[in-house]
VEXFI-460409 format. One line per field, with one value per residue: x, z, y of N, C-alpha, C in turn; residue in one letter. Coordinates in steps of 0.02 Angstrom, whole numbers, plus 50000, padded with zeros to 5 digits. Layout:
N
nxx	(X / ...) .
nzz	(Z / ...) .
nyy	(Y / ...) .
caxx	(X / ...) .
cazz	(Z / ...) .
cayy	(Y / ...) .
cxx	(X / ...) .
czz	(Z / ...) .
cyy	(Y / ...) .
resn	(A / ...) .
This chain:
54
nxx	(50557 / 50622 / 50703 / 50626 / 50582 / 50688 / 50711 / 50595 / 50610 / 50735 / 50669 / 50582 / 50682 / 50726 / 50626 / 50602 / 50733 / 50722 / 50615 / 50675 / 50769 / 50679 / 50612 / 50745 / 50778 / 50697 / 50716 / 50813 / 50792 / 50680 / 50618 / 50571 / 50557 / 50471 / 50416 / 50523 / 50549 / 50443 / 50468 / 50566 / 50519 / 50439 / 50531 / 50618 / 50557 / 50578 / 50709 / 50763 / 50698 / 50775 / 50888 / 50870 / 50844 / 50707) .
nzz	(50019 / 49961 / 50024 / 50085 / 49965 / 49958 / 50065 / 50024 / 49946 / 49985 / 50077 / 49988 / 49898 / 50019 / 50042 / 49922 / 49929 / 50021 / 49997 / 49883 / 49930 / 50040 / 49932 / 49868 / 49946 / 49978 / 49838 / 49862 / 49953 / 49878 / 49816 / 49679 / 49542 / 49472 / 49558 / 49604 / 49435 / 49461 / 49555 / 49498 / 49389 / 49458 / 49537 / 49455 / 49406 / 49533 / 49543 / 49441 / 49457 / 49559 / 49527 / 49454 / 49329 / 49181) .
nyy	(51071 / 50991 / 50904 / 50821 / 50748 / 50657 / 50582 / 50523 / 50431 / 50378 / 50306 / 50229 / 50158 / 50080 / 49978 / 49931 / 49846 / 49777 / 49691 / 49636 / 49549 / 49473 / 49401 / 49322 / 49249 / 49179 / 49116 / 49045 / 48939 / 48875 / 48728 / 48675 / 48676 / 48739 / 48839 / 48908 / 48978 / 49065 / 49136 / 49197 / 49270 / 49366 / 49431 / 49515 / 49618 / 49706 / 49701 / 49782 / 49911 / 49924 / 49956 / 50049 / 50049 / 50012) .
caxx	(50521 / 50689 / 50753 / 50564 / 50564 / 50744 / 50692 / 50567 / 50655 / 50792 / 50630 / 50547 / 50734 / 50759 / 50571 / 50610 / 50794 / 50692 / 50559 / 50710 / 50821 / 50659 / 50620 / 50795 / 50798 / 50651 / 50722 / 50860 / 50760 / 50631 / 50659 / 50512 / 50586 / 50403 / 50410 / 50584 / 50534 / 50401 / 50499 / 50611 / 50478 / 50416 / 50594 / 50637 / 50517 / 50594 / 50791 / 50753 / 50682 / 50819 / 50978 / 50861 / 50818 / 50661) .
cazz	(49990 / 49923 / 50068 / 50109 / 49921 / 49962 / 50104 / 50020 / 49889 / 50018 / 50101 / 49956 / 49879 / 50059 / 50023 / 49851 / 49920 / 50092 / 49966 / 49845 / 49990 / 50043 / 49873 / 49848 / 49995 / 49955 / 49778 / 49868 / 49981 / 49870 / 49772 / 49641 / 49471 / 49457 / 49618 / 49550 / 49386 / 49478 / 49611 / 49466 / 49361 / 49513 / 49551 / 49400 / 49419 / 49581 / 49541 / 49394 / 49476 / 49627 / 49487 / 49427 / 49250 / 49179) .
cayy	(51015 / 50942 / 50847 / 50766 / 50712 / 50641 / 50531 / 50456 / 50410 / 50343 / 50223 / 50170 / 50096 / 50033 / 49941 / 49875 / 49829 / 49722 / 49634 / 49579 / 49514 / 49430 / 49354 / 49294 / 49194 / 49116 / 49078 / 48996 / 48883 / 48822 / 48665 / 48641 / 48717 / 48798 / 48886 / 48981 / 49014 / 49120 / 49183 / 49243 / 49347 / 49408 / 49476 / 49546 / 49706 / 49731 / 49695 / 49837 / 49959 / 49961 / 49966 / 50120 / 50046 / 50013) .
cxx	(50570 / 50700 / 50672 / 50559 / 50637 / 50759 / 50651 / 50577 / 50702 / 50730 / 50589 / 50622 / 50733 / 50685 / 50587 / 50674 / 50765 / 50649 / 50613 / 50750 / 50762 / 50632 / 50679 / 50792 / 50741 / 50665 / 50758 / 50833 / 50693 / 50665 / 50626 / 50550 / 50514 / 50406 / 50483 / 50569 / 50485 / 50437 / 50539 / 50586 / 50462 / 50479 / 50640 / 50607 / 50580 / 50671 / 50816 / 50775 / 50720 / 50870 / 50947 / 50857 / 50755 / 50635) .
czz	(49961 / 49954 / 50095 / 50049 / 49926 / 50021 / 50090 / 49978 / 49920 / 50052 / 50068 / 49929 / 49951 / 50065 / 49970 / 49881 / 49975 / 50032 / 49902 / 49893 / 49995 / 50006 / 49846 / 49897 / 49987 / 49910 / 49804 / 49904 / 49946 / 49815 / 49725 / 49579 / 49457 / 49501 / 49576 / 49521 / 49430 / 49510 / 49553 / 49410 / 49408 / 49535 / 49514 / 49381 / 49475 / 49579 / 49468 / 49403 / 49547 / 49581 / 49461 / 49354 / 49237 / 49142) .
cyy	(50963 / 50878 / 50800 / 50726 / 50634 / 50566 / 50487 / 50426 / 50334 / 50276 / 50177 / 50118 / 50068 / 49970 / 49886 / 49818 / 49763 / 49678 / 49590 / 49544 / 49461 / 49361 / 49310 / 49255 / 49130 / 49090 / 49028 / 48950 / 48845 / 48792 / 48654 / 48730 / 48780 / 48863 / 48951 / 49009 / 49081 / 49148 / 49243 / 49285 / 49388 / 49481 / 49529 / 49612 / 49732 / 49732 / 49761 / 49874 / 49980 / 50003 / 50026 / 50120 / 50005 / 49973) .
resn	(X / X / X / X / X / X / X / X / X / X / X / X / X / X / X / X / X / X / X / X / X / X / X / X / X / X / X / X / X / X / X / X / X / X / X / X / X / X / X / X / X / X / X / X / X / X / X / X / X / X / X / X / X / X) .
């Protein structure tokens, strides 16, 4: 049961690690100060919970 808990471990970080890549790119292409700010609460759950703090 070890090594199945171990994999999914390994595809949910490779989840969190694909939806911040995709959020950062969007921070970098949009231009409207509003749009950021959001992008960058939004990202801040997810840039957390990869580094493994809470």
């Amino acid at each position: 049961m070890g090594i199945l808990m171990t994999i999914i471990t390994v595809i949910y970080y490779l989840l969190i690690a694909a939806v911040c890549l995709i959020l950062i790119t969007n921070l970098i292409r949009e231009r409207k100060w509003e749009k950021e700010i959001l992008y960058i609460v939004v990202l801040m759950p997810f840039l957390l919970r990869l580094l493994r703090l809470k």
